[in-house]
N, C-alpha and C positions, 0 to 999 in steps of 0.2 A: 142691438140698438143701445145707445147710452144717452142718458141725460143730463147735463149739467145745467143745474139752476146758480143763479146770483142774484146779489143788487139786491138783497135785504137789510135789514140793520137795526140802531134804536133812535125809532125819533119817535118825536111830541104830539098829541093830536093836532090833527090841522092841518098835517105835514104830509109831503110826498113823498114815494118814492118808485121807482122803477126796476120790475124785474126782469132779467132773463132766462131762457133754455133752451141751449145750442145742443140739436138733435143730431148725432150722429148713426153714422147704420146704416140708412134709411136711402133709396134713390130719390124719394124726396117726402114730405111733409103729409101726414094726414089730415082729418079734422084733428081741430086742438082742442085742449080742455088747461083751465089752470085750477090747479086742489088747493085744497089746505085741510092742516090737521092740528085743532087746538089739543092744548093739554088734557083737557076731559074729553074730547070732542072725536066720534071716526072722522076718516077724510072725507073731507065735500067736494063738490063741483063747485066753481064762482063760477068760471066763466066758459064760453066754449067759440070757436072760428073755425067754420069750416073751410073748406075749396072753394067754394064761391063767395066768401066772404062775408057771410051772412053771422050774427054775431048772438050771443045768448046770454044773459047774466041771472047769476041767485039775484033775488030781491034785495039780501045784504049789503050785494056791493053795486047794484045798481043804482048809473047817475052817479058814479065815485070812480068803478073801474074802467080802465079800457084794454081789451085784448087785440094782441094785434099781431099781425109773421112777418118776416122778410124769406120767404120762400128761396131765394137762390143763396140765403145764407143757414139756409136749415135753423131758422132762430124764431122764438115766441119770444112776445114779449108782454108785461100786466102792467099797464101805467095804472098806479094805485095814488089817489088823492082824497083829500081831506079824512086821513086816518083815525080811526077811532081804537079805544083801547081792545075793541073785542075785534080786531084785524088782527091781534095778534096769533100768532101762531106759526107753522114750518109751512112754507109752500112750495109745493110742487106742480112741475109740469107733468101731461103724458098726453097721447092721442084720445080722442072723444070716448075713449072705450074703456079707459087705464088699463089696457094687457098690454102693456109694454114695460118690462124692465123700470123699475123707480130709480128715482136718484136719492142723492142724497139731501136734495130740497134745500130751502134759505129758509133761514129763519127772520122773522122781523116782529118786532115788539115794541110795541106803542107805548109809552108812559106819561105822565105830567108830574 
């Protein structure tokens, strides 16, 4: 299984942006989960999408994040809006479990 994440960057609070993680490996898609791992911080769960579509957020990013898959493109996607500076951090995808092989995650950092 491999992961590629993208679609991170530096923007301003207030600001959006959108990420990806095109899962390869796989005959097709598990539940999903999107991490992140601040600079003090272990990796957390924000968000998670299972198979039926049913959707799960940290309290952090709820009402800001939205998780979302294209199942026949093997892709997650974190539409991340009105950012704050404590969004920043690496993030990563993997299945609702994280026993899958990491990647090497997007970085995005918020500043004013």
């Amino acid at each position: 299984v491999q992961l590629v994440e993208s679609g991170g960057g530096l923007v301003q609070p207030g600001e959006s942006l959108r990420l990806s993680c095109a899962v390869s490996g796989v005959l097709f898609l598990a539940d999903m989960a999107w991490y992140r791992q601040g600079p003090k911080n272990q990796r957390e769960v924000l968000a998670t999408l299972n198979t039926a579509g049913i959707t799960n957020y940290d309290d952090s990013v709820k009402g800001r994040f939205i998780i979302s898959r294209d199942d026949r493109k093997k892709t997650v996607y974190l539409q991340m809006n009105a950012l704050k500076s404590e969004d920043t951090a690496v993030y990563y995808c993997n299945n609702r479990w994280g026993d899958w092989p990491w990647g090497q995650g997007t970085q995005v950092t918020v500043f004013s």
